[in-house]
C-alpha positions as CSV (number, residue, x, y, z in Angstrom):
1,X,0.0,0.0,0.0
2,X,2.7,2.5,0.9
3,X,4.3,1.5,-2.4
4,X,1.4,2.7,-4.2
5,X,0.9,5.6,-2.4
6,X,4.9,6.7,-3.2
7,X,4.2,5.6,-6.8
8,X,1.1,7.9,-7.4
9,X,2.7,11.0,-6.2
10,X,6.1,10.8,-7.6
11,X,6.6,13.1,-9.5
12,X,3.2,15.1,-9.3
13,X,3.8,19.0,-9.3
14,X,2.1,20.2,-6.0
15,X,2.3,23.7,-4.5
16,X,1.5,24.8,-1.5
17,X,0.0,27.7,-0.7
18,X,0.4,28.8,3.2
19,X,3.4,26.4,3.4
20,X,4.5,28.0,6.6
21,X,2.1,27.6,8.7
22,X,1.1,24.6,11.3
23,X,-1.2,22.7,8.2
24,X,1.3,23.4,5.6
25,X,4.1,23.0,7.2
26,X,3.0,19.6,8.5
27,X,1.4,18.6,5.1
28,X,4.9,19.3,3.9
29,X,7.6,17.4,5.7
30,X,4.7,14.8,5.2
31,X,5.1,14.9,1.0
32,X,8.7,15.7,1.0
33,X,9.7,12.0,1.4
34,X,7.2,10.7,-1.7
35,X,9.3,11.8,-4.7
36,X,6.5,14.7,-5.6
37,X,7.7,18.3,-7.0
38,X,7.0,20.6,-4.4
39,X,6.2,24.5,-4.9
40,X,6.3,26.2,-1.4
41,X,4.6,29.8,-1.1
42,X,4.3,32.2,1.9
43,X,4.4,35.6,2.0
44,X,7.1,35.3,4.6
45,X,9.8,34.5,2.7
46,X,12.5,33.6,5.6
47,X,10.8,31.2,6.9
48,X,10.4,29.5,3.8
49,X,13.8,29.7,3.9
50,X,13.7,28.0,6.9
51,X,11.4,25.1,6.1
52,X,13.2,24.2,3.0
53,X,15.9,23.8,4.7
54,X,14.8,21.3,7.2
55,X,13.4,18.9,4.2
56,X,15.3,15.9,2.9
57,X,14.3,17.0,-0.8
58,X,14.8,20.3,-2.7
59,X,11.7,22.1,-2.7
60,X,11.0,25.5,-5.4
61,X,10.2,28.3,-3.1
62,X,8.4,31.2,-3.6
63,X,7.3,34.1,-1.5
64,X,4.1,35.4,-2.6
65,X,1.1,37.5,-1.2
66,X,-2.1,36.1,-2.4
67,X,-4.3,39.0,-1.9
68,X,-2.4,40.6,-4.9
69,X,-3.4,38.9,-8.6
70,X,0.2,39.7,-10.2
71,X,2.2,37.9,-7.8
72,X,-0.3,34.7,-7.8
73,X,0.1,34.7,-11.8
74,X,3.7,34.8,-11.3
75,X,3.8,32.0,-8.6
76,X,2.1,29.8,-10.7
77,X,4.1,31.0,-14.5
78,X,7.1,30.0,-12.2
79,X,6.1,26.9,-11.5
80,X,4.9,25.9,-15.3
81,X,9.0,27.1,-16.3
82,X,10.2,25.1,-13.8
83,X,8.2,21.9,-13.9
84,X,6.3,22.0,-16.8
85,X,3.4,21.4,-15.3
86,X,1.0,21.7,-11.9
87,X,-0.7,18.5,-11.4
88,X,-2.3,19.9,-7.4
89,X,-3.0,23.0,-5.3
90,X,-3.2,22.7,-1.6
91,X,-4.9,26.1,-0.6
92,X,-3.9,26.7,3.2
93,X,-3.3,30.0,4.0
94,X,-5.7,32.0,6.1
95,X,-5.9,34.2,9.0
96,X,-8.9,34.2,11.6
97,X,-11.0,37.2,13.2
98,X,-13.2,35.8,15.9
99,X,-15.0,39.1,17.5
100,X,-18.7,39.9,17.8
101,X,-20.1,41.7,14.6
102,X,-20.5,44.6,16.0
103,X,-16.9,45.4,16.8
104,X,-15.6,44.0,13.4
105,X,-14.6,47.2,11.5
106,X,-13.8,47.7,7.7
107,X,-10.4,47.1,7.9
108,X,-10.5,43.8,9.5
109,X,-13.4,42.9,7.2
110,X,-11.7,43.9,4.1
111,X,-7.7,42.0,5.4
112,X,-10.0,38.5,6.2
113,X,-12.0,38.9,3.1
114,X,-8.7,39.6,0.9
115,X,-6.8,36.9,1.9
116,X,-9.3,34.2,3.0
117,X,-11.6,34.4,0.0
118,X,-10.3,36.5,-2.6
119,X,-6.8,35.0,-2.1
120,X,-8.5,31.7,-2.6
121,X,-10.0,32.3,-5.6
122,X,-7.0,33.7,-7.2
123,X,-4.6,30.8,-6.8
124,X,-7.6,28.4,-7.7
125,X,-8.2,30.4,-11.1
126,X,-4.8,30.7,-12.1
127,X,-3.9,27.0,-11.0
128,X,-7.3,25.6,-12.7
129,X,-6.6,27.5,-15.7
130,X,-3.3,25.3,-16.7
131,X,-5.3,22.4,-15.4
132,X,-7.8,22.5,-17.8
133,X,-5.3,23.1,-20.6
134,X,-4.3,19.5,-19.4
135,X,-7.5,18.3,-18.5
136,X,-5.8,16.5,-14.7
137,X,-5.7,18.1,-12.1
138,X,-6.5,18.2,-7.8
139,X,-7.6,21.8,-6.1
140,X,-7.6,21.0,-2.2
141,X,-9.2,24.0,-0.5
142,X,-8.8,23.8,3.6
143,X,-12.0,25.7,4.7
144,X,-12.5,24.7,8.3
145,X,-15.7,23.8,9.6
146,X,-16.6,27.8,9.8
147,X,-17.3,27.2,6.4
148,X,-19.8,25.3,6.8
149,X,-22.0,25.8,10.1
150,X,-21.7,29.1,11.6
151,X,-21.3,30.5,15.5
152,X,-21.6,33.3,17.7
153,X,-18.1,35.7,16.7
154,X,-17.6,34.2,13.6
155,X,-19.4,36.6,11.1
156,X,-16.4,37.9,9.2
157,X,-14.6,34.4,9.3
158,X,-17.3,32.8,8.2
159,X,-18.3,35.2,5.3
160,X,-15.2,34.6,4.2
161,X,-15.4,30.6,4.5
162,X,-18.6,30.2,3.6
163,X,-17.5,32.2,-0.1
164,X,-14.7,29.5,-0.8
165,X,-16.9,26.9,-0.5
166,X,-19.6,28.5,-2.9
167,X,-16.7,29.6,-5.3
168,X,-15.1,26.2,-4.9
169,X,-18.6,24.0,-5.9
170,X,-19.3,26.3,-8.7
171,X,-15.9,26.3,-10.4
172,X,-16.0,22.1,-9.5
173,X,-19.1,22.0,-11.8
174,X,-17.4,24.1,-14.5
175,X,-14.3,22.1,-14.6
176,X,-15.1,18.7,-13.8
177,X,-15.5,17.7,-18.1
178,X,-11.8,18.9,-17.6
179,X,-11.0,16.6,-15.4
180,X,-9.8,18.7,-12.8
181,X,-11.2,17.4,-9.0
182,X,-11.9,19.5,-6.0
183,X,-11.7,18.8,-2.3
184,X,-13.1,20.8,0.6
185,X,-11.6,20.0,4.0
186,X,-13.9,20.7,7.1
187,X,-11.3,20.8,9.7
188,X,-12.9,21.7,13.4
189,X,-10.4,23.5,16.1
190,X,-6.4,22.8,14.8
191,X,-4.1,23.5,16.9
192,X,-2.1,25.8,14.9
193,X,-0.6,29.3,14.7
194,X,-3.6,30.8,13.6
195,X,-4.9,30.9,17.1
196,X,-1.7,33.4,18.2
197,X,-3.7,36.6,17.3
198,X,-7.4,35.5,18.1
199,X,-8.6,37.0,21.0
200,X,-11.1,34.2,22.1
201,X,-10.1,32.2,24.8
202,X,-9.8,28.6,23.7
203,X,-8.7,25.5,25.5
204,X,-6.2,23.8,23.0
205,X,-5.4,21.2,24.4
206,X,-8.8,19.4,23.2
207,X,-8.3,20.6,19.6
208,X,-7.3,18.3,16.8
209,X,-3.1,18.4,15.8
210,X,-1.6,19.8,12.4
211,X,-0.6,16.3,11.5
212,X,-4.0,15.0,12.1
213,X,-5.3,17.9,9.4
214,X,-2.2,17.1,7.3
215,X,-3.0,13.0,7.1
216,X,-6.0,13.9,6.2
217,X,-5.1,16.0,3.1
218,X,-2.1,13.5,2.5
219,X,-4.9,10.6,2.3
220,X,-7.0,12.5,-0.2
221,X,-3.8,13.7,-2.4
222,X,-3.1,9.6,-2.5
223,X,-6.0,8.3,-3.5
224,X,-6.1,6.2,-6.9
225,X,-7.1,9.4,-9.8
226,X,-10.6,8.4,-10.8
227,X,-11.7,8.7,-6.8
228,X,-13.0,12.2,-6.3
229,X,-13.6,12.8,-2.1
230,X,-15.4,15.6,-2.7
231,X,-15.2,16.8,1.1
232,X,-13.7,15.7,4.4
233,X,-15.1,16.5,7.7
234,X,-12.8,15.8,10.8
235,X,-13.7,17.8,14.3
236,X,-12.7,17.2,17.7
237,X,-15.4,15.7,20.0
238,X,-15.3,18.3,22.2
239,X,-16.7,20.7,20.0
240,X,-18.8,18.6,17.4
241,X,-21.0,20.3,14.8
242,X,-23.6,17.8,12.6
């Protein structure tokens, strides 16, 4: 089994968008092993530096912010000159706002909507669009499970969730004569970095690992090419939503 699983991502091109952070990062080390071209992006580009680095293989890195067009375009031209191809996108940057609506103000709304949603849909439209000159490819968008049910000082997260999914279905239905699958993962609490600048007190010590959100997205990435898991829903059972 783990031979097949190293034979059917050898050699894919997969980038990684958010590659520094605790879901990225994790996902990383994970694929680094399997033989796979990897494109690492961040906008922090030391520690990229810093994660490449500590990987057995050679990975292309490239510091990017996805909340401007030009510098997704580029990320993705870069990786077409240097690979030839991109065969999956692992969408998992994101940042988090958890404040009552009331005390959300324009700024905040327009920095979570810009990099959550927006960002999003750029890398998916630029990566789709030399997918379905290929007619393969594998869009894995991490939404979190504020993407799908909502809670009490979540509006602008969720607004912002809740769009990737609806962009993510739609473009699914346009490109799936293309052959190019999508995957929405439905991750509940992760213990990550993203909970450094949330205000909310949370007990993390009952949320779900990086690794755990990072097998997940490793199983999915694995899978034989005509299986399509569509979404993934893991959540700790402290904190379940049905």
């Amino acid at each position: 089994m783990q031979d097949q699983v190293q034979n059917r991502l050898k050699d894919q091109v997969i980038v990684i968008v958010g590659a520094t952070g605790g879901i990225g990062s994790a996902l990383t080390r994970k694929l680094a092993p399997t033989g796979a071209s990897l494109v690492l992006s961040s906008k922090d580009g030391m520690k990229l530096q810093k994660l490449a680095g500590d990987l057995s293989s050679e990975p292309l890195i490239a510091e990017t912010d996805i909340t401007q067009p030009e510098q997704v375009e580029a990320l993705i031209q870069t990786t077409i000159d240097h690979f030839g191809k991109i065969d999956i996108l692992v969408n998992a940057a994101g940042m988090g706002i958890l404040k009552a609506y009331n005390n959300i103000h324009p700024e905040e709304l327009n920095r979570i909507l810009d990099l959550n949603l927006k960002g999003s849909f750029y890398t998916c439209q630029a990566a789709a669009k030399e997918m379905q000159k290929r007619k393969f490819g594998h869009i894995c968008n991490v939404v979190g499970i504020l993407g799908k049910h909502s809670m009490p000082m979540a509006a602008a997260y969720s607004a912002s969730k809740f769009g990737v999914v609806g962009f993510s279905k739609s473009m699914a239905e346009e490109l799936k004569r293309f052959g190019v699958k999508f995957t929405l993962f439905y991750f509940g609490g992760i213990d990550s970095p993203f909970w450094d600048h949330v205000s909310m007190k949370v007990d993390r010590t009952k949320m779900l690992s990086c690794e755990t959100a990072a097998n997940a997205i490793f199983y999915a990435l694995s899978l034989e090419p005509q299986a399509v898991p569509m979404e993934i829903n893991i959540q700790p059972d402290s904190h379940l939503f049905f």
